[in-house]
C-alpha positions, 0 to 999 in steps of 0.5 A: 643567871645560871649557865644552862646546859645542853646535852646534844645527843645529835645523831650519837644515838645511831637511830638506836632509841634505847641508847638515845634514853641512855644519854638522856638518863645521863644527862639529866644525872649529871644535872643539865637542862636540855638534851638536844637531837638532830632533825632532818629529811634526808632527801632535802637535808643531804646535798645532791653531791652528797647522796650516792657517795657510798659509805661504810657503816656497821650495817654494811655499805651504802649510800650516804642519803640511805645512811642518813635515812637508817640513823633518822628518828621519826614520829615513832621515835620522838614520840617516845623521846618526849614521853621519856623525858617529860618529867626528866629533861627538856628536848630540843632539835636542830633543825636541817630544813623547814618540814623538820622545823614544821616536825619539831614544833610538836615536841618543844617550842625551842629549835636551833639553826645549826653552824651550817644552815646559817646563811640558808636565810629561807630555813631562819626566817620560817625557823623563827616564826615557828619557835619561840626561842630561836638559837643559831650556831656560827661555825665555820661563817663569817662575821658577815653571814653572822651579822646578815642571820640575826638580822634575818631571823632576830635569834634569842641565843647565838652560840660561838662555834667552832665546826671542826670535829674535833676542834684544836685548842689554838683556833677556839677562839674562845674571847670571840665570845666577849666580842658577841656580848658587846655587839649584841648585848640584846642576845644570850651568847653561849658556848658550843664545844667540839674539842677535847677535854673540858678546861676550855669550855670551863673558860667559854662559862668565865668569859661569859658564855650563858649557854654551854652545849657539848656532845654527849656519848656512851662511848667515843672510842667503841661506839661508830660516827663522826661526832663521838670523838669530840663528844663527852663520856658520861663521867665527863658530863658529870665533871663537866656540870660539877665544873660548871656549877662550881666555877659559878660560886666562885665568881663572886662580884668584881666590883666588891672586896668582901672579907668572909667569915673563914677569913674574920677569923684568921685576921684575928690569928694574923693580926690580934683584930 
């Protein structure tokens, strides 16, 4: 199987439509299968501790639960989202909580819990009975809350994670992904990388990983929010494919000892036959 790979735009876009087209056209360039947003209703999403806590932003200041408002697509915005990447790119979600799920099954039949909501067995429960293909997100949980998801909702793809933004090279952990193959040999495990660079998440595709997700942006040192730091410029992306696809012709098999046409020749140079 080739290593599908996800674009997550998240909320890179700052609920500007016309750079969220951007790194769709970006991303479908670069050669990858699906570009992914994030869904929520703010009111539900944002916890009540969360919601008057001011921020600043490029708009100005104002509450957290205000802000999240300002960045959040709706109707509006996906429609013309799905209309764009109809015959480009396949779109997706995470999705917050169960009316963003609900939302969401209008526009792809893919959803994904993310790292925070796992142990919210409410939202993966109703999660999996609105999408046929169901992935969830293990960071920042326990082998536990890990374990007591899939049991709840049976997710097709599970990716290993690590939640930090951006995350340190010495706690990716990246054999953990060895570990999910063997114990849910049944599940697709995949990749997703909040660090810096790409030699690593080169190494999650070699240790197995099916699925790759990245944050994708148009410029994370220029452009505001909280994700583009660990996010991936656009030449990065196309690095990042490239790397991905050319590691894949590499690998070959394990169990065979293959002499190649290059390789027929120079044992003659070598070896008279």
């Amino acid at each position: 199987m080739q290593t599908k790979i996800v674009a997550e735009i998240g909320i890179n876009h700052n609920g500007n439509i016309t750079q969220a087209k951007q790194m769709i056209d970006v991303a479908s360039v670069a050669g990858c299968d699906y570009v992914k947003f994030q869904k929520r209703t703010p009111e539900i999403a944002v916890p009540e501790s969360q919601k008057n806590i001011p921020k600043e932003t490029p708009w100005g200041s104002m509450s957290y639960l205000e802000y999240k408002k300002k960045i959040e697509f709706g109707k509006e915005e996906y429609d013309i989202l799905a209309e764009y990447c109809k015959s480009r790119i396949n779109i997706f979600a995470s999705v917050w909580d169960i009316p963003s799920c609900d939302f969401m099954t209008q526009y792809s039949s893919i959803g994904k819990i993310p790292s925070a909501l796992i142990t919210d067995l409410k939202l993966c429960k109703y999660a999996r009975g609105k999408f046929e293909i169901l992935m969830i997100s293990t960071g920042m949980s326990t082998e536990k809350e890990i374990e007591t998801c899939i049991t709840t909702c049976n997710p097709n793809i599970v990716f290993h994670t690590n939640s930090s933004y951006p995350s340190l090279e010495n706690e990716l952990n990246l054999k953990y992904i060895k570990h999910l193959k063997r114990k849910y040999p049944d599940k697709i495990i995949g990749y997703s990388g909040h660090e810096y660079g790409l030699v690593t998440t080169f190494a999650a595709v070699v240790l197995g990983a099916e699925y790759i997700e990245r944050h994708i942006c148009l410029n994370r040192f220029k452009n505001w929010g909280s994700d583009q730091k660990s996010s991936i410029e656009p030449s990065g992306f196309f690095k990042l494919v490239r790397g991905i696809r050319n590691i894949e012709d590499a690998m070959g098999s394990d169990a065979d000892r293959v002499v190649y046409p290059g390789e027929l020749e120079k044992r003659k140079t070598l070896r008279g036959k």
